[in-house]
C-alpha positions, 0 to 999 in steps of 0.5 A: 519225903513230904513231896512223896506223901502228899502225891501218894495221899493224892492219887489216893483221893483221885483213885476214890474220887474216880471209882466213885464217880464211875459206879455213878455213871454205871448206875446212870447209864443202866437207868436210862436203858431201862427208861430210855431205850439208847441205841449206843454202841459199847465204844461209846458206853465205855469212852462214857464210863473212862470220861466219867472215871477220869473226870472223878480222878481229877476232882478227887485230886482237886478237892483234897487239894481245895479243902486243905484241912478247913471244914468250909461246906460252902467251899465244899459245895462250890468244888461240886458244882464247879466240877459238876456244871462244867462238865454237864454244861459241855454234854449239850448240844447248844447247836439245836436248843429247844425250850421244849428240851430243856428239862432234858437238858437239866436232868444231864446237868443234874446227874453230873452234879449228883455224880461228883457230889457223890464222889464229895461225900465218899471222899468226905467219908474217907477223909474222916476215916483217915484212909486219905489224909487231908493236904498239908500246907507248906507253911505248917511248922515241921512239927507239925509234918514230922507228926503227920509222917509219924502217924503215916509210918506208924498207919503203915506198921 
């Protein structure tokens, strides 16, 4: 029953974690048309958007699972900027570097760290809410889980 709970309170994080990763990419994609006129097919926006969305997925899952239950804003932070610099770092193209582009280079690095600190602080919002509960580590006493199953069956009622 536990095992159950804790995958649901998962796909949860990771389905919020997603959402609010992929309206942050939207947002993005639309302010650079406006600013930069980009010659991208739909393909590409969409695989855009679905890597955007997925990647939000996974850190949603990964940050309930990393801030457990404890309140540590440097652990908090370091999720964000693992998550965010992984995946701006990937976007460049390092085959053509130029020190003339390398304000373009931080600005795609940054709306990745921007994007999951946004999913961060939606999941915070939501983990503070209650309407995803924090993971649970096994060596809680039963107590403890029987108390948490409680109040999830009576959340559901």
């Amino acid at each position: 029953m536990r095992d159950r709970l804790e995958r649901i309170e998962s796909i949860k994080a990771g389905s919020l974690g997603g959402i609010a990763a992929g309206s942050v990419n939207g947002v993005t994609i639309a302010l650079d048309r406006l600013v930069l006129p980009l010659s991208k097919s739909l393909l590409c926006l969409g695989l855009e958007a679905a890597i955007a969305i997925f990647s939000g997925f996974l850190f949603g899952i990964t940050y309930r699972y990393v801030i457990r239950t404890d309140r540590n804003h440097h652990l908090n932070a370091g999720a964000v900027l693992a998550f965010g610099l992984v995946r701006g770092l990937a976007q460049l193209d390092v085959s053509e570097f130029d020190l003339s582009q390398v304000w373009m280079d931080g600005l795609i690095v940054g709306k990745s760290v921007v994007m999951f600190a946004i999913a961060r602080y939606t999941l915070d919002y939501a983990l503070a809410a209650s309407w995803v509960l924090p993971f649970t580590q096994q060596s809680q006493p039963a107590s403890t889980t029987l108390n948490l199953d409680l109040t999830v069956a009576a959340r559901k009622n």
